[in-house]
N, C-alpha and C positions, 0 to 999 in steps of 0.2 A: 862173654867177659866184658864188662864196661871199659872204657879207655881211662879214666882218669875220676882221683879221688881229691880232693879240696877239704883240707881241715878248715872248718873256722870255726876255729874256741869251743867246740862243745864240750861239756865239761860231764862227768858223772849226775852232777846236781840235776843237767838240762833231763834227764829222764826220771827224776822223784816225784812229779808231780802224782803220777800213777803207777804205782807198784803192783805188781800180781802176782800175788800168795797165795797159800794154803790156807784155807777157814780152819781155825785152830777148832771148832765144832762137827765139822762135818770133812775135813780136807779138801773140800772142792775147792773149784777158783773163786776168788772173792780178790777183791779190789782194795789196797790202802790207799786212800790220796789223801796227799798232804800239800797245806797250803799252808807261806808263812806266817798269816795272820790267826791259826784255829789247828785246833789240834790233829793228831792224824784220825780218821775216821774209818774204820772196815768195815765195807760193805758181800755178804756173799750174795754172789746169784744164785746159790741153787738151795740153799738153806733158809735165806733169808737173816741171818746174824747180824747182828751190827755191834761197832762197837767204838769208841773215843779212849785214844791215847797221847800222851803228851810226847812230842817228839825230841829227839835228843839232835847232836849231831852227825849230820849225815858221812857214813862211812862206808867203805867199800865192804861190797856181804863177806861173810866169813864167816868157820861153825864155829867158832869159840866153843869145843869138844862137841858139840853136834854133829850128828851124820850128811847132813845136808846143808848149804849155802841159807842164810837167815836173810833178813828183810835190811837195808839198809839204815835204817834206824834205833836198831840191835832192841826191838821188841820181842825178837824170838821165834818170829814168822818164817815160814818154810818158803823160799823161793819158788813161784810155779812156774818158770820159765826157766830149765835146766834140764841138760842130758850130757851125756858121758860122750868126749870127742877126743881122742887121741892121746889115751890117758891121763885128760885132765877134764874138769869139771865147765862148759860152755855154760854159762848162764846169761839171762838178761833181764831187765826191768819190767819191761813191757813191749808191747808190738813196735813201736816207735824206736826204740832200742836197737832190737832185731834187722830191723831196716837199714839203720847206722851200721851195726855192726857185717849187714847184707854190702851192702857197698862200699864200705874200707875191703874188706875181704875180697871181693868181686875184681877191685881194681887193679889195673895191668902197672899203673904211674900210682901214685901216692905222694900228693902233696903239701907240705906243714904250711899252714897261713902264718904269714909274718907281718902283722899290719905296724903302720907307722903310725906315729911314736912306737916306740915298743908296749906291748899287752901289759897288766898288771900282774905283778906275781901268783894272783888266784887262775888265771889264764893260759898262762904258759906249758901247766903239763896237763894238756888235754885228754879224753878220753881218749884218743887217734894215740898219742906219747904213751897213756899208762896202757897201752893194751900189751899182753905177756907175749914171750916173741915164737910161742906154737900157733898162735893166730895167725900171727905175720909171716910164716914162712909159706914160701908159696908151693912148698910140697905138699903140707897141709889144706892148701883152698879147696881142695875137693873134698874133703872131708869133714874141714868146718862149712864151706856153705849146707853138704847134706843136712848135718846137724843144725845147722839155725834155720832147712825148710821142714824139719821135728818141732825146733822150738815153734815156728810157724803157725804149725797144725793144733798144734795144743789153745 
């Protein structure tokens, strides 16, 4: 178990650079990355697909009546980094994610950054703030870490 966890400011946004989805052609993993200047771009590795979408604003995944956790850009993409943890749905962005989410969870202390001046309103409810409080309980760490060394693997 690590000793201690340091928020600073990371925010949902810090993990869209690269999304990991389902190839709406083949299901396999395939890659969205989006960047602010170009539109979002899906790539699969095992298909080969490709494809350009203009992106909208970024939101936290949701199935908007789908079965499955969607892409944060509400394209309609199937999250490929999800599994079922304590009767609720673990998912993440990408491997970088997983990590973040690996040591908040991990940690024994858990600390908010508070920098001076005060942060700007876009700042203030970090990923570490939105995360739901089955993650955060620490009867659950053993069961969320399993589950994010699944997501891991994948």
């Amino acid at each position: 178990m690590s000793e201690r966890f340091r928020d600073r400011l990371v925010t949902a946004r810090s993990f869209t650079d690269e999304v990991l989805v389902h190839c709406p052609r083949c299901s396999g993993r395939a890659v969205l990355a989006a960047h602010a200047s170009s539109p979002c771009r899906l790539v699969c590795s095992e298909c080969g697909h490709t494809a350009d979408f203009a992106p909208t604003v970024v939101s936290w995944p949701g199935n908007q009546g789908r079965s499955e956790l969607c892409d944060p850009f509400d394209l309609g993409l199937r999250l490929h980094l999800q599994v079922p943890c304590c009767g609720e749905v673990l998912w993440a962005f990408n491997h970088a994610h997983v990590d973040f989410l690996e040591s908040y969870v991990d940690a024994s202390l858990r600390e908010r950054y508070l920098p001076e001046p005060p942060a700007p309103p876009a700042y203030r409810m970090t990923m570490a703030a939105k995360l739901p409080a089955w993650i955060k309980r620490a009867k659950n760490r053993d069961h969320v870490l399993r589950a994010l060394a699944r997501l891991r693997a994948r």
